[in-house]
C-alpha positions, 0 to 999 in steps of 0.5 A: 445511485448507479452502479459504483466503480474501483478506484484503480491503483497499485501498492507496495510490500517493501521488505528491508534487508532483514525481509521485514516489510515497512508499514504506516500508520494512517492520519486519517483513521481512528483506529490504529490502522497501519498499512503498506503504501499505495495509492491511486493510478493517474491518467495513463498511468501504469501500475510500475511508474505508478507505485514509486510515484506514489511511495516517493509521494508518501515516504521521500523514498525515491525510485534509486533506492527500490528493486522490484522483485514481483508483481501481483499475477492480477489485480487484488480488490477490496470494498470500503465498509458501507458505512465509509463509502461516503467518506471515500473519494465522495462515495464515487468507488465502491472499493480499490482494485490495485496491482501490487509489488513486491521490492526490496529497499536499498536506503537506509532507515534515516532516508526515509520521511513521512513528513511530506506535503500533504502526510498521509501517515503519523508514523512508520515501522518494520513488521514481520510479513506474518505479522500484516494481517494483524496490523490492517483494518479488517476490510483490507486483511483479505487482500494482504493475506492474498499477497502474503500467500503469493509473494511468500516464496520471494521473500528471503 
């Protein structure tokens, strides 16, 4: 097999007003695996028109109600497990690289539904951001604990 690729995409820390970041829990996964919402790029795509495409898609939570605060300095990656590749995406991609986003949520909590179309996750909750590592499939802790370090001077 050639060479595998990163699937392109972007993700969401969205901190309420209290700065606790919300959190999903996967439909996919055995495991109790939460994450922070992301997704794949489209075509022509960009990272910011991409990112609330894909919480909108995956929450109710439209663009109105979401204030970026910062963008990640560079594209963050992280490799699936061998033993998942085949899984994801028909092993195409080797991993995800992802630019990420750091927002504050101007909504209220009863606006928010994971119960879209196609629901990617079974239930939702606001965590402490020291708390993220904690919470994500261990392939991916490395990539939060990168974004805790770079956003942690803007949450507050």
């Amino acid at each position: 097999m050639d060479k595998l690729e990163y699937r392109s995409g972007t993700g969401i820390m969205l901190l309420n007003k209290d700065n606790l970041v919300f959190v999903a829990a996967r439909n996919d996964m055995k495991e109790d695996a939460w994450q922070m919402p992301q997704g794949g790029l489209e075509a022509n795509e960009s990272p910011e028109v991409g990112v609330l495409r894909e919480l909108e898609e995956e929450t109710h939570i439209p663009a109105r109600m979401v204030a970026i605060i910062s963008r990640s300095k560079e594209w963050l990656s992280y490799d699936f497990p061998k033993d998942m590749q085949a899984g994801f995406f028909k092993s195409k991609y080797v991993g995800q690289r992802q630019i990420w986003f750091l927002a504050r949520y101007l909504g209220r909590d009863e606006d928010i539904n994971i119960n879209t179309e196609k629901p990617e996750f079974r239930a939702w909750k606001w965590i402490e951001p020291k708390q993220l590592p904690d919470v994500i499939v261990d392939f991916k802790k490395p990539l939060y604990e990168k974004l805790l370090s770079e956003f942690s001077t803007k949450i507050q």
